[in-house]
C-alpha positions as CSV (number, residue, x, y, z in Angstrom):
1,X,41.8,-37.6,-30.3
2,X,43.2,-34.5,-32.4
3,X,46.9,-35.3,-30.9
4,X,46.7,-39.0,-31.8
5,X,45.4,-38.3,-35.2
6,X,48.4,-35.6,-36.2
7,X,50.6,-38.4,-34.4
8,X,49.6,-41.3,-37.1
9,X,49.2,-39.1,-40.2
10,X,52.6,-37.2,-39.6
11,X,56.0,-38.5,-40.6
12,X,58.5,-39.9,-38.0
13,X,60.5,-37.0,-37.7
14,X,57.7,-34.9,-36.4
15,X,56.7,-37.1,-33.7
16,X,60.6,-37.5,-32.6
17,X,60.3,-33.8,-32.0
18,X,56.9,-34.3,-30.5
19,X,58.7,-36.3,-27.7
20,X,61.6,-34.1,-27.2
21,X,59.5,-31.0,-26.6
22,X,57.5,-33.1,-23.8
23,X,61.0,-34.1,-22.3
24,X,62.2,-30.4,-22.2
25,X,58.8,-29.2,-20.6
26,X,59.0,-31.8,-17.9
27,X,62.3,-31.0,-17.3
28,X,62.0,-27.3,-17.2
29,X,58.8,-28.1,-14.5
30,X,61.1,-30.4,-12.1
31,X,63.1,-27.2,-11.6
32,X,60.8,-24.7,-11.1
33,X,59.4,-26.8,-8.7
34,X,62.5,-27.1,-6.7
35,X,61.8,-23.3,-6.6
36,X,58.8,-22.9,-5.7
37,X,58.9,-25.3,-2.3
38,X,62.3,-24.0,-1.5
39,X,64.5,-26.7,-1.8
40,X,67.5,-24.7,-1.3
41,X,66.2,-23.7,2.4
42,X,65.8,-26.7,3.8
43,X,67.8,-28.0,6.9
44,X,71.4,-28.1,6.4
45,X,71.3,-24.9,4.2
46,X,73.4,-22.1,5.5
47,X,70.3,-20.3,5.6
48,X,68.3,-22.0,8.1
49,X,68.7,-23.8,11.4
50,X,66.2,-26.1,13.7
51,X,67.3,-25.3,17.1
52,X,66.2,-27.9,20.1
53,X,68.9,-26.6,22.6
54,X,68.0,-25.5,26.4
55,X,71.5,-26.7,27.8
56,X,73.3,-23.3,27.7
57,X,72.7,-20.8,29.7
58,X,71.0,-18.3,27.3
59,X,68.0,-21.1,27.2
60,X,67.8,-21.8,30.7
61,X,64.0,-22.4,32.7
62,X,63.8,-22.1,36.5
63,X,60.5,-23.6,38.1
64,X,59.0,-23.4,41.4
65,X,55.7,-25.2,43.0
66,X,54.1,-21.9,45.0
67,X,51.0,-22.0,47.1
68,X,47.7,-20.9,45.6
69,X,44.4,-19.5,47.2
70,X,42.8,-18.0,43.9
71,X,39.6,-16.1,44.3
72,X,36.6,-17.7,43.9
73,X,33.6,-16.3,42.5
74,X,30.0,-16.8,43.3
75,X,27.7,-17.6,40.7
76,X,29.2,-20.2,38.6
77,X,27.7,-22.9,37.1
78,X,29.9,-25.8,38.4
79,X,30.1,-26.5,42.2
80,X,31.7,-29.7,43.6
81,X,31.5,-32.3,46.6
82,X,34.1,-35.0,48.1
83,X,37.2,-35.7,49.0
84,X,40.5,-37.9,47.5
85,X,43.7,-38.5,49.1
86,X,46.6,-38.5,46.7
87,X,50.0,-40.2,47.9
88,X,51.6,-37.0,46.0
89,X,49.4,-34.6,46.9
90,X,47.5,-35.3,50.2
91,X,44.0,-35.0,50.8
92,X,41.7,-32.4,49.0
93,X,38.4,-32.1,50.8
94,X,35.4,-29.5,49.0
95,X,32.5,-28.5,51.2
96,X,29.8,-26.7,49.9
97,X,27.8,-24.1,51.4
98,X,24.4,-22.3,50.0
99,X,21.4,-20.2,50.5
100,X,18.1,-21.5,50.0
101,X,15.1,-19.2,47.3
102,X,12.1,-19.3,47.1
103,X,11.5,-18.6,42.7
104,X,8.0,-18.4,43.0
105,X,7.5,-16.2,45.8
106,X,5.6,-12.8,44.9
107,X,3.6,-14.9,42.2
108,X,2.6,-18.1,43.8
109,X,-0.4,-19.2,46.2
110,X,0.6,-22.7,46.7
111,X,2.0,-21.8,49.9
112,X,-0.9,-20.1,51.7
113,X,-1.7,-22.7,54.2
114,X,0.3,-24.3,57.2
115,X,1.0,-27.6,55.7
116,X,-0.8,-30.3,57.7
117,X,1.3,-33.3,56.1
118,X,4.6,-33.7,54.4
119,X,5.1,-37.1,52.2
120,X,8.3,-36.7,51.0
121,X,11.6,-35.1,50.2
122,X,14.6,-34.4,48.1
123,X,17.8,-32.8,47.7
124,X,18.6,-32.4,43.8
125,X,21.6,-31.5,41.6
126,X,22.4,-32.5,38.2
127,X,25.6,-34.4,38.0
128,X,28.6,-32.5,35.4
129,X,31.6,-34.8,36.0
130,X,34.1,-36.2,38.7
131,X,38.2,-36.7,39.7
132,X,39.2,-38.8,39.4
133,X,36.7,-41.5,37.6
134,X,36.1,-44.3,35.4
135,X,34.3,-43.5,32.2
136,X,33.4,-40.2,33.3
137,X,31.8,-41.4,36.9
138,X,33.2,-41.6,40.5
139,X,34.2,-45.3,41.2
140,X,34.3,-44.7,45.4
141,X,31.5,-43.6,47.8
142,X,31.2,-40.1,48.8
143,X,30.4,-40.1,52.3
144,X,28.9,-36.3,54.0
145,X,26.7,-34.4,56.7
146,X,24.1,-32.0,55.5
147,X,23.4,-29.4,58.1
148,X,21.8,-25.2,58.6
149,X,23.7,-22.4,58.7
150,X,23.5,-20.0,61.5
151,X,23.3,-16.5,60.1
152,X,23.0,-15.9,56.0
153,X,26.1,-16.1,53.6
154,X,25.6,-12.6,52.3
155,X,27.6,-11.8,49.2
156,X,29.2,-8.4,49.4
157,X,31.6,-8.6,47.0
158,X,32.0,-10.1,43.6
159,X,34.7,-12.4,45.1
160,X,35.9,-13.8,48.0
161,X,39.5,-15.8,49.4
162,X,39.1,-19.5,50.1
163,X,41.2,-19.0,53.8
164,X,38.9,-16.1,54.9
165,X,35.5,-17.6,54.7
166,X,37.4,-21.2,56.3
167,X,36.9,-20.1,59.7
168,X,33.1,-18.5,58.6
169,X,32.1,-21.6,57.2
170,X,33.6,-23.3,60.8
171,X,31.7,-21.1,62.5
172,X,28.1,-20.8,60.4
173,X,27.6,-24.7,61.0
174,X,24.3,-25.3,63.2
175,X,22.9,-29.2,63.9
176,X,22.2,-31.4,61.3
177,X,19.7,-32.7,58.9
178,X,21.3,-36.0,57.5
179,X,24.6,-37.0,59.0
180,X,27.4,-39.7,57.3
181,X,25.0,-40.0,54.3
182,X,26.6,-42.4,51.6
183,X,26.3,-41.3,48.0
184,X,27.3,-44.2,45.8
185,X,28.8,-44.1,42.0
186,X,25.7,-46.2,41.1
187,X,23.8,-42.8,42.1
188,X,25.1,-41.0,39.3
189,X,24.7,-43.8,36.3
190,X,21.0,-43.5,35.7
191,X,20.2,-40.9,33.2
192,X,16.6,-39.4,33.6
193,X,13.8,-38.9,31.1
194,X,13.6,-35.4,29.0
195,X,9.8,-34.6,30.5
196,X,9.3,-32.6,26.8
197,X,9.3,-36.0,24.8
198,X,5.9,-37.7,24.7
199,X,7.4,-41.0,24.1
200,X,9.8,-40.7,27.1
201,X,12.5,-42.8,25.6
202,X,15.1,-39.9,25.1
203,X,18.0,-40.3,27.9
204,X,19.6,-36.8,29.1
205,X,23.1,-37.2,29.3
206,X,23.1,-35.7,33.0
207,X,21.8,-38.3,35.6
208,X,20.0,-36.5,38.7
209,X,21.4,-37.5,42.2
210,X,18.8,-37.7,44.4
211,X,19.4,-37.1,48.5
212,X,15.9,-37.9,50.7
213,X,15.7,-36.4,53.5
214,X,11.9,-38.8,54.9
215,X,13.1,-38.9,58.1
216,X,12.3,-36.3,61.0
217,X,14.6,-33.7,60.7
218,X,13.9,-33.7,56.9
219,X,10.4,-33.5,56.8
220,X,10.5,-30.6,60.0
221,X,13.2,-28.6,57.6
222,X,10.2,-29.1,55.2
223,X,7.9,-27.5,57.0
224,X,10.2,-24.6,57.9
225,X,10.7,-24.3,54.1
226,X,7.2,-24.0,53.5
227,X,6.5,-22.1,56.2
228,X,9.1,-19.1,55.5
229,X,8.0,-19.1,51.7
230,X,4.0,-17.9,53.5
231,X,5.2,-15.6,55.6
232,X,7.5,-13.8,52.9
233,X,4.6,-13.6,50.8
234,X,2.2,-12.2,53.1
235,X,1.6,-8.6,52.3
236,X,2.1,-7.8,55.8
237,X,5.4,-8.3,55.9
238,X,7.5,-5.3,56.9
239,X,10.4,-6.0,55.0
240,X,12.0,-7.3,51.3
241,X,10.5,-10.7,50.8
242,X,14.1,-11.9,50.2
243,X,15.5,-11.0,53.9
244,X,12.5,-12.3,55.5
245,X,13.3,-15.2,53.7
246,X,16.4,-15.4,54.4
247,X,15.9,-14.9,58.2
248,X,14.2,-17.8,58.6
249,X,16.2,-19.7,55.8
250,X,19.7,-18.9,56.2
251,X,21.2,-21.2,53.9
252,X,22.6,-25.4,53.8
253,X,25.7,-26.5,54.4
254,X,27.2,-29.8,52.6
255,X,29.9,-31.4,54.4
256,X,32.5,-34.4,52.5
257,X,34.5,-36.6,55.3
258,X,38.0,-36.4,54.4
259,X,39.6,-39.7,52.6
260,X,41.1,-41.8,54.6
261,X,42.7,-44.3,52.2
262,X,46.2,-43.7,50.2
263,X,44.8,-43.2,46.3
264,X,41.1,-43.5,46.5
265,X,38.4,-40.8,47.2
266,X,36.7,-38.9,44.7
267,X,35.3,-35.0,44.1
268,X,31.8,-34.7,42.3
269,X,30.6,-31.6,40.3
270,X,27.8,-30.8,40.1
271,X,26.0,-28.3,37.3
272,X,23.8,-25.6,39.2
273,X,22.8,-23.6,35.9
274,X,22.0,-26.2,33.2
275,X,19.4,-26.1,30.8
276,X,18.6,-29.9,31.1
277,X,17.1,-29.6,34.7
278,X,17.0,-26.1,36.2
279,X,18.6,-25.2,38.5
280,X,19.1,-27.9,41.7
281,X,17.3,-27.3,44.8
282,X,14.9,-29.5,47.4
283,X,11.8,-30.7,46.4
284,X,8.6,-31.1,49.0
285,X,5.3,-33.0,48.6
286,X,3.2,-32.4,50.6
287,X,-0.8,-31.7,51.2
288,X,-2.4,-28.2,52.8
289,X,-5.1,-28.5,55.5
290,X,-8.5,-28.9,54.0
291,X,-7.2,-30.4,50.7
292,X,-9.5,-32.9,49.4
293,X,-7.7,-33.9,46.8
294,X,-5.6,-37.4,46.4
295,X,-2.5,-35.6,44.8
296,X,0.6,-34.3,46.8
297,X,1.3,-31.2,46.0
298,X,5.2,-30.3,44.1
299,X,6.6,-27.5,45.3
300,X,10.6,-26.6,44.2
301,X,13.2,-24.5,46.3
302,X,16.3,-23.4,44.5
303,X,19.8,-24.1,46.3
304,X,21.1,-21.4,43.7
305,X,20.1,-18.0,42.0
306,X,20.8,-15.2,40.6
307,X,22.6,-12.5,43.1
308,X,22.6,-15.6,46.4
309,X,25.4,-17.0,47.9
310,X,27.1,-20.2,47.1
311,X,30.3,-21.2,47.2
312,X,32.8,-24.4,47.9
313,X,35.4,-24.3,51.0
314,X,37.9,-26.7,50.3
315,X,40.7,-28.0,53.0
316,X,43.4,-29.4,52.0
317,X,46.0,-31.3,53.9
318,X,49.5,-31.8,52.2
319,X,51.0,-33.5,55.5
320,X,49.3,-37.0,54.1
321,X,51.0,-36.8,50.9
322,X,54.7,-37.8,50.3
323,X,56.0,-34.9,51.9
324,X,58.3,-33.1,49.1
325,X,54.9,-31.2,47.9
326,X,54.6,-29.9,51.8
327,X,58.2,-29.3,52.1
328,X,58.2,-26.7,48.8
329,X,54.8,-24.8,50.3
330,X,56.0,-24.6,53.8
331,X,59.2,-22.7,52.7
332,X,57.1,-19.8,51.3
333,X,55.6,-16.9,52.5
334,X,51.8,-16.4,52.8
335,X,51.6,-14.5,49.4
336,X,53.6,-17.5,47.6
337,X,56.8,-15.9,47.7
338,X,59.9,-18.8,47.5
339,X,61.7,-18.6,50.8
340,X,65.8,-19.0,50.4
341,X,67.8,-19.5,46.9
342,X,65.7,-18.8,44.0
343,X,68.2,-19.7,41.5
344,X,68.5,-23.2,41.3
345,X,65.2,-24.1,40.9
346,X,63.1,-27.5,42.2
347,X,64.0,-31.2,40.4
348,X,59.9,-31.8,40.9
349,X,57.4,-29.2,40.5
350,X,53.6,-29.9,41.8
351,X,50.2,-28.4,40.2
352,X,46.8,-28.5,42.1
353,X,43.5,-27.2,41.2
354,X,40.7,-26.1,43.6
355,X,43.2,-23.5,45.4
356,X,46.5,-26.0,46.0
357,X,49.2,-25.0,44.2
358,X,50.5,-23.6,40.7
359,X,54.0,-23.4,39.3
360,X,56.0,-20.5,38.2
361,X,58.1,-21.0,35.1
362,X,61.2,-17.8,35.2
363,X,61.8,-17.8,31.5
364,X,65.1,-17.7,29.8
365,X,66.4,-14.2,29.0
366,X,65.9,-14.4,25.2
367,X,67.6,-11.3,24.0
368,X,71.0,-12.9,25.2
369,X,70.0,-16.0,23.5
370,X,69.8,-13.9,20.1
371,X,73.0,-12.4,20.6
372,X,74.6,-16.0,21.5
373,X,73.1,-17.5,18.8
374,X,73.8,-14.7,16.2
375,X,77.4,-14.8,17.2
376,X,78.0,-18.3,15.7
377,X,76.6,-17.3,12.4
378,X,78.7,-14.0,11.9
379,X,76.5,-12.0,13.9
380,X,73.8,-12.4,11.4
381,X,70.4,-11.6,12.5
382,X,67.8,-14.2,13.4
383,X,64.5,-14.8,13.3
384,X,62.3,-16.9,16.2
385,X,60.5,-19.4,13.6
386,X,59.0,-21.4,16.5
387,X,59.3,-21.7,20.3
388,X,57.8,-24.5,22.4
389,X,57.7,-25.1,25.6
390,X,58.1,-28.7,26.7
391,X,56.5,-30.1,29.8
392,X,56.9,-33.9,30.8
393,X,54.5,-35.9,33.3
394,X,55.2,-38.2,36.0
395,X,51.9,-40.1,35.9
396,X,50.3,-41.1,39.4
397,X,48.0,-44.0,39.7
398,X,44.2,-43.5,39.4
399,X,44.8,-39.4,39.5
400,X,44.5,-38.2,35.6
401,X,46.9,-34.8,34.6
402,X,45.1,-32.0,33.8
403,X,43.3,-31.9,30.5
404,X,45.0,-28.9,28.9
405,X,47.7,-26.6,31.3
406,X,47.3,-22.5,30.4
407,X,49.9,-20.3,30.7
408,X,50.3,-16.7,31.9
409,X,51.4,-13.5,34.3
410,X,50.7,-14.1,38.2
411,X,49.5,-10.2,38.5
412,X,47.8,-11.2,42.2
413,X,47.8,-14.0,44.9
414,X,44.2,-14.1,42.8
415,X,44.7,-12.9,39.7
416,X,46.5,-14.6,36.7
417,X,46.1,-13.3,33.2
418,X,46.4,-15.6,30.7
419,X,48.7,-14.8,27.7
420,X,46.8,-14.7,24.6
421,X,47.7,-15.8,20.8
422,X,45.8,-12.8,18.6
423,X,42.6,-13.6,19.9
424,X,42.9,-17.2,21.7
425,X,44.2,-18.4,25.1
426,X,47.9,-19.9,25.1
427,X,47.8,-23.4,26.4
428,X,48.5,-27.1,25.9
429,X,46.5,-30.6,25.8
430,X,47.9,-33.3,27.6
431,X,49.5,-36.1,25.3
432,X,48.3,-39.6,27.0
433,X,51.2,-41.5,24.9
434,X,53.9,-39.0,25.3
435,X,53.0,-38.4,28.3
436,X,53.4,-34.3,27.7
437,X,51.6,-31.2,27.5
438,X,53.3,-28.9,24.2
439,X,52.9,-25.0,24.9
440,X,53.6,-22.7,21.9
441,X,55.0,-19.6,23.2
442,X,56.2,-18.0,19.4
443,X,54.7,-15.1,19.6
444,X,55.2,-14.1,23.2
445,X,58.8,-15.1,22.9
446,X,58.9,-12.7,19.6
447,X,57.4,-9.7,21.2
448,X,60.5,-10.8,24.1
449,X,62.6,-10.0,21.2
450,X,61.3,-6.9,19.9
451,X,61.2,-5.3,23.3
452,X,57.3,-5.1,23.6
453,X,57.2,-7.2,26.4
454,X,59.2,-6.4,29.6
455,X,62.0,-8.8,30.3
456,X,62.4,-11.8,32.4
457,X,59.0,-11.6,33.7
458,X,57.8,-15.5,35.4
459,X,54.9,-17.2,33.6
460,X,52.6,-19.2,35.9
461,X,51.4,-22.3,34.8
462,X,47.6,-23.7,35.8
463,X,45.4,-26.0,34.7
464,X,41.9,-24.7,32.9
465,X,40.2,-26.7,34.9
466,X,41.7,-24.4,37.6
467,X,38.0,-23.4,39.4
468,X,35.6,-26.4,38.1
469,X,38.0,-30.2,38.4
470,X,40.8,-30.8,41.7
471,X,43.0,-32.4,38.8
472,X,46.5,-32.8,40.3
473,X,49.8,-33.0,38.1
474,X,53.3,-33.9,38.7
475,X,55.8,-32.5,36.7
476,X,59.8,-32.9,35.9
477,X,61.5,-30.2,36.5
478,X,64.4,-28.4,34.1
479,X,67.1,-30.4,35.6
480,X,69.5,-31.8,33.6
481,X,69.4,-35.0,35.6
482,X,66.1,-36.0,33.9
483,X,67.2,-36.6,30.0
484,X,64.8,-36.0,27.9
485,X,61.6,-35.8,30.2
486,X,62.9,-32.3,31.4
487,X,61.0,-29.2,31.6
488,X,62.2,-27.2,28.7
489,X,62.2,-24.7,25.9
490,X,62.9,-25.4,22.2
491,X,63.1,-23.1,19.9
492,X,63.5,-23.1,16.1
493,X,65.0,-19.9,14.3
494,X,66.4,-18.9,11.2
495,X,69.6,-17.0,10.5
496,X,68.8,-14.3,7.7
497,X,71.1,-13.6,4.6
């Protein structure tokens, strides 16, 4: 209001100079705002290049598919089941194999009685996830044998190689309490009711699969359940309640039937720590002698603890794939080392959780690339703004890429550490409509640079899924010969004044 006033009051001449000092103020901003954002560094300036260049040799990737048996660890939370047969990959097949507990043995008395009758009972897991699936379920039958071990799984060191315990697990099998049992996607769809709400109307996102086991064999492994949990308890016995347990319980063993069928099959995890349920085990009802009462009695076994034994075995079987993938892993020596030229590199490179196979990335040497690259520009020096690398899918039906692909150094046949950002994990998502996983390596090329890191040192490329999902992923090589959906580096650098 004050401005408009002076405006209408004032003579002419003082709001022409009004005006002009308005145009000169605007003006003045325009450039200081050129300025500020740098509009004489953008692209084109002498000052700054955008560099997407992997064709000469100072940028050039080698990758190789290499065989994988990765440690596995007992006592996770995710354990899986099945089998699938990939056209690419073969046929992945995951056993699983546990000991039995007791949690209620030094405190209970539920078990102090030969049981006379036994109603009913269950196998139990909580369902996590499956590969491949259909809106986050398995879409084909999982067909398996359940069956005793021989002797007790006994855990004597924090972890253990797939191939050694293969011929254990071979060996450890004994009869069989349920054999070709189906277990059906519409097993997993029904979600079960949170027992803590009143109302019962609240759905837990994990549905329970639910294996009975009413016939014969079932209900005498019942009874040699029950029985074992007394005698462990009784205060006569002349040894830790745990090994007389075990003695008479040695353990379960979960056997998938290999997929027969080209592109179908599916692998099931199952969560044996969650909150939602407890942890998964075989339920009994059953009735004491002399009980009067109408009611079964509930009694729970675990299939998982604290300081047991469980763990998956998984076979897999390249031969029933396309043959390339089998080709690449026969040509290596036992510890992964390539066999023959290692310089050209593979056109196709194959990655396989659960144990199948990684890929090792030899990165470019980028100390020559700074002196290449600072030669063109008057041997200025350079600064790495940006480097990426660039991996390209080729998609196979019904099998998914890996959700996200981590990066890092291949210290051990079993050990990979995973380059890290500050305080963060290097790795990429998957890109469904690019079909790509993006990798931002700026800081690890940098410290290649400034001599922190030793040189020419391969990355090895798995999926994070790498222990807990089979996801398989075929990827194009470096090679020239495939355009734009190569494997490559790009990197984005400045040339400094």
């Amino acid at each position: 209001m004050t401005i408009f006033h002076r405006i209408k009051h004032n003579s002419f001449f003082s709001f022409l100079i009004l005006v002009c000092a308005l145009s000169l103020a605007l003006l003045s901003c325009k450039k200081d705002l050129a300025s500020i954002i740098g509009g004489g560094l953008q692209p084109g300036d002498e000052y700054i290049f955008a560099v997407f260049d992997d064709t000469t040799a100072s940028l050039r990737l080698v990758a190789y598919t290499i065989a994988d048996d990765s440690a596995v660890t007992s006592g996770r939370a995710v354990y899986s089941l099945g089998s699938y047969n990939s056209e690419t990959f073969g046929t992945l097949t995951v056993n699983l194999i546990t000991q039995m507990w007791d949690p209620n043995l030094l405190t209970h008395d539920s078990v102090t009685k030969e049981p006379e009758h036994i109603d009913s009972v269950f196998i139990l897991f909580a369902y996590g996830r499956s590969y491949p699936s259909e809106d986050g379920f398995p879409t084909d039958p999982i067909r398996i044998n359940i069956g005793e071990l021989i002797d007790p799984v006994l855990n004597n060191d924090s972890t253990f190689n797939n191939k050694y315990y293969s011929k254990q697990y071979r060996d450890q099998r004994s009869g069989s309490l349920l054999r070709d049992y189906t277990i059906n996607p519409s097993d997993f769809r029904d979600s079960v009711v949170d027992p803590s709400d009143t109302s019962g109307q609240t759905k837990l996102p994990l549905p329970i699969l639910k294996i009975p086991l009413n016939h014969f064999e079932g209900k005498e492994y019942a009874k040699k359940l029950l029985e074992a949990s007394r005698k462990a308890a009784l205060p006569s016995a002349s040894d830790e309640p745990l090994n007389t347990f075990l003695r008479e319980i040695p353990g379960l063993y979960f056997e998938a039937h290999p997929e027969t069928s080209p592109g179908r099959g599916n692998v099931v995890s199952f969560n044996f720590a969650t909150e939602y349920h407890g942890t998964p085990g075989i339920r009994v009802f059953y009735r004491n002698e002399g009980d009067t009462v109408s009611r079964y009695r509930d009694y729970s076994f675990y299939l998982f603890w604290n300081g047991g034994m469980t763990y998956n075995y998984i076979n897999i079987d390249n031969t029933k794939g396309s043959g390339e993938l089998n080709s690449l892993l026969r040509a290596q020596l036992g510890d992964g080392t390539i066999v023959g030229d290692t310089t050209s590199g593979q056109e196709m490179v194959f990655l396989q959780s659960f144990y199948g196979s990684l890929v090792r990335v030899q990165m470019p040497d980028i100390r020559k690339f700074a002196e290449t690259v600072s030669s063109r520009h008057d041997n200025k020096s350079i600064v790495i703004n940006q480097a990426c690398l660039v991996i390209n899918v080729k998609p196979e039906e019904r099998f998914k890429p890996a959700t996200q692909l981590n990066i890092g150094h291949r210290v051990a046949a079993d050990t990979i550490f995973g380059i890290r950002d500050h305080s963060s994990f290097i790795g990429g998502q998957f890109n469904e409509k690019k079909s790509e996983y993006r990798i931002f390596l700026t800081r690890h090329i940098q410290n290649l640079l400034l001599d922190t890191l030793a040189p020419n040192v391969p990355l090895t490329l798995f999926s994070s899924t790498q222990h807990t999902l089979p996801d398989i992923t075929t990827i194009y090589g470096p090679s020239k010969a495939h355009g734009d959906r190569r494997m490559r580096l790009e990197i984005v650098y400045s040339v400094l004044p």
